[in-house]
C-alpha positions in Angstrom: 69.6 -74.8 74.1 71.7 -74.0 71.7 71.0 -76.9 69.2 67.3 -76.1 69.9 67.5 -72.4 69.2 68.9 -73.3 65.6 66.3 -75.9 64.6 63.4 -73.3 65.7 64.8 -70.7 63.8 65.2 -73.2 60.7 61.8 -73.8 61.2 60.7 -70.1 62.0 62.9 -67.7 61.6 60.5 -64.9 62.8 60.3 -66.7 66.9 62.4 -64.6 69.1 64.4 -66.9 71.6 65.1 -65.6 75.1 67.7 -68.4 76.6 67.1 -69.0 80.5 70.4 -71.1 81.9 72.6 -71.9 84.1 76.0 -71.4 82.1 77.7 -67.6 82.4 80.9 -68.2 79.8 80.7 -65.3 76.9 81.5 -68.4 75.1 78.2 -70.1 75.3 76.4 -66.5 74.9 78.4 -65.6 71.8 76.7 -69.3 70.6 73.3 -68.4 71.6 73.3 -65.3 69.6 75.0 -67.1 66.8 72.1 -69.1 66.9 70.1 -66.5 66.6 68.9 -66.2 70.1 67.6 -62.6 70.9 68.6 -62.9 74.4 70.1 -65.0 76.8 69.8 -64.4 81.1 71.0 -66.6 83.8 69.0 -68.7 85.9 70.1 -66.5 88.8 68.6 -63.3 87.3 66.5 -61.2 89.9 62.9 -61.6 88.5 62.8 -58.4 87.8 65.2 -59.0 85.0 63.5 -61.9 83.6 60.8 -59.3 83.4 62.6 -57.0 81.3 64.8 -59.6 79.0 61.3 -60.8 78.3 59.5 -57.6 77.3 63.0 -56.7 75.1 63.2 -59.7 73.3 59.2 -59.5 72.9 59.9 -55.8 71.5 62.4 -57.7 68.7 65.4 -56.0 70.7 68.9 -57.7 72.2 68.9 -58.7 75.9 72.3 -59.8 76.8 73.4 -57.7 79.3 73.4 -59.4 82.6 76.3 -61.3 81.1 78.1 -59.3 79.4 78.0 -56.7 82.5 79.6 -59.1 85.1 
């Protein structure tokens, strides 16, 4: 995920990157957004919040908070 998120954004810097997985360190979500990931949501996530991470990250807007909240 990560490695991918940095060669698409080499390659098109304007894609916004929502990352779906299974990892819940603030270590790999600090990466993500390094990256330049917009927003990152575990696998887990109520559809609900898919929903929404989607629509924020679609909006050009930050959607890291299922992580950062537990």
């Amino acid at each position: 995920g990560i490695e991918l998120t940095i060669k698409l954004k080499r390659l098109n810097p304007s894609i916004r990157i929502l990352i779906l997985t299974m990892h819940d360190s603030i270590n790999y979500m600090t990466k993500a957004y390094q990256a330049g990931a917009l927003g990152y949501i575990h696998k887990n996530s109520q559809m609900s919040e898919l929903n929404l991470a989607i629509e924020t990250v679609l909006s050009d807007q930050l959607y890291f908070k299922s992580i950062v909240t537990e």
